[in-house]
Structure formats: structure tokens, C-alpha cells
C-alpha positions, 0 to 999 in steps of 0.5 A, a space after each residue: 500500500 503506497 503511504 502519503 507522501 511525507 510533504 503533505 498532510 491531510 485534514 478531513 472535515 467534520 462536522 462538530 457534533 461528529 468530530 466530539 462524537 469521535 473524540 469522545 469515542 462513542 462513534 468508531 465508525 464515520 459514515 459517508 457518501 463519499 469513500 477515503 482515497 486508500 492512500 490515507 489508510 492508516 494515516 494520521 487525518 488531522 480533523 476539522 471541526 466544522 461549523 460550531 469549533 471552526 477549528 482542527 482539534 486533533 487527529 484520526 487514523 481510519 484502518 479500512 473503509 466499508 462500503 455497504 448499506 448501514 445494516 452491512 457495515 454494522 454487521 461487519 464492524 459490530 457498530 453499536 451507538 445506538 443513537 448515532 445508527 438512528 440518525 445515520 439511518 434517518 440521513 442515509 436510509 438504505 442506500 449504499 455508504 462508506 464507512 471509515 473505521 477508526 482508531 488512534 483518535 487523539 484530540 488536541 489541548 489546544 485547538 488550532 481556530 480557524 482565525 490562527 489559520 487565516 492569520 498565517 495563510 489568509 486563503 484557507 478554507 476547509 470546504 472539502 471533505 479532505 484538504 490536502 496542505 504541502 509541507 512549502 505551505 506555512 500551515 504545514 508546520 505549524 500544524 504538525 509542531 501543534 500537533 507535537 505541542 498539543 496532542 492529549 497523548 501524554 507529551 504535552 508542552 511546558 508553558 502552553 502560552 509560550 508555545 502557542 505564540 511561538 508556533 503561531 509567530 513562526 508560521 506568520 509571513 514576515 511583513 
């Protein structure tokens, strides 16, 4: 299986009630219309909390993607929110969906807002379903230093204020 190339990184959208569902980790299984491209298979998908956070929060890994109506895919997976399967099924009823299951779900201390993205490149917009972001981008690498910096996975920074401005300061165009 061919890996993303190290010089980008993705970010998926989600809307937030879905992205807190995720990293609450009540909600293993994302359902879409449209299917995750096998290149990101087991790769870190930073998410975009769309709508009420405006902001990326953390970061998935999606282990598989299957295709199937929703009664499919639960029996496959043994999927069982009980609330989020009734919504899916009012969204989606029977037809055929993707599921992307996931794992590694780690949510940011910090989230990284839309304004601080815009601040270092004013052309950012997450209307996609994934945003592909090359590492000669300035969002490249404050993303993936927020990430070292802000990951809930036991290595958090020292002085978070300090470390915000700092990432924050680096990725700004110089004036």
C-alpha cells in the first residue's frame, strides 16, 4: 500500500457534533457518501471541526473503509451507538455508504481556530471533505509542531502560552 507522501498532510472535515462524537469515542465508525482515497489508510487525518469549533482539534487514523448499506457495515464492524445508527439511518436510509473505521483518535489541548489559520495563510478554507496542505505551505508546520505541542497523548508542552505564540509567530509571513 503506497503511504502519503511525507510533504503533505491531510485534514478531513467534520462536522462538530461528529468530530466530539469521535473524540469522545462513542462513534468508531464515520459514515459517508463519499469513500477515503486508500492512500490515507492508516494515516494520521488531522480533523476539522466544522461549523460550531471552526477549528482542527486533533487527529484520526481510519484502518479500512466499508462500503455497504448501514445494516452491512454494522454487521461487519459490530457498530453499536445506538443513537448515532438512528440518525445515520434517518440521513442515509438504505442506500449504499462508506464507512471509515477508526482508531488512534487523539484530540488536541489546544485547538488550532480557524482565525490562527487565516492569520498565517489568509486563503484557507476547509470546504472539502479532505484538504490536502504541502509541507512549502506555512500551515504545514505549524500544524504538525501543534500537533507535537498539543496532542492529549501524554507529551504535552511546558508553558502552553509560550508555545502557542511561538508556533503561531513562526508560521506568520514576515511583513
Amino acid at each position: 500500500m503506497e503511504k502519503i507522501k511525507k510533504d503533505k498532510i491531510a485534514i478531513i472535515n467534520m462536522q462538530s457534533c461528529i468530530s466530539h462524537q469521535v473524540f469522545e469515542e462513542t462513534k468508531t465508525i464515520d459514515f459517508r457518501l463519499t469513500p477515503l482515497n486508500d492512500i490515507l489508510l492508516n494515516q494520521k487525518l488531522y480533523v476539522y471541526s466544522s461549523r460550531k469549533d471552526k477549528a482542527i482539534i486533533g487527529f484520526i487514523r481510519v484502518s479500512r473503509t466499508i462500503y455497504g448499506t448501514i445494516e452491512e457495515i454494522v454487521s461487519e464492524t459490530n457498530y453499536n451507538n445506538q443513537d448515532d445508527l438512528e440518525k445515520t439511518i434517518e440521513q442515509f436510509g438504505d442506500q449504499k455508504i462508506y464507512g471509515l473505521e477508526l482508531y488512534d483518535v487523539t484530540e488536541f489541548d489546544r485547538y488550532l481556530t480557524l482565525d490562527m489559520l487565516r492569520d498565517i495563510n489568509n486563503s484557507f478554507f476547509m470546504k472539502d471533505y479532505i484538504k490536502y496542505i504541502n509541507s512549502q505551505n506555512r500551515l504545514y508546520k505549524v500544524i504538525t509542531d501543534w500537533d507535537e505541542a498539543f496532542s492529549l497523548d501524554g507529551s504535552l508542552c511546558k508553558n502552553p502560552d509560550q508555545t502557542e505564540a511561538r508556533i503561531l509567530g513562526r508560521g506568520k509571513r514576515k511583513r
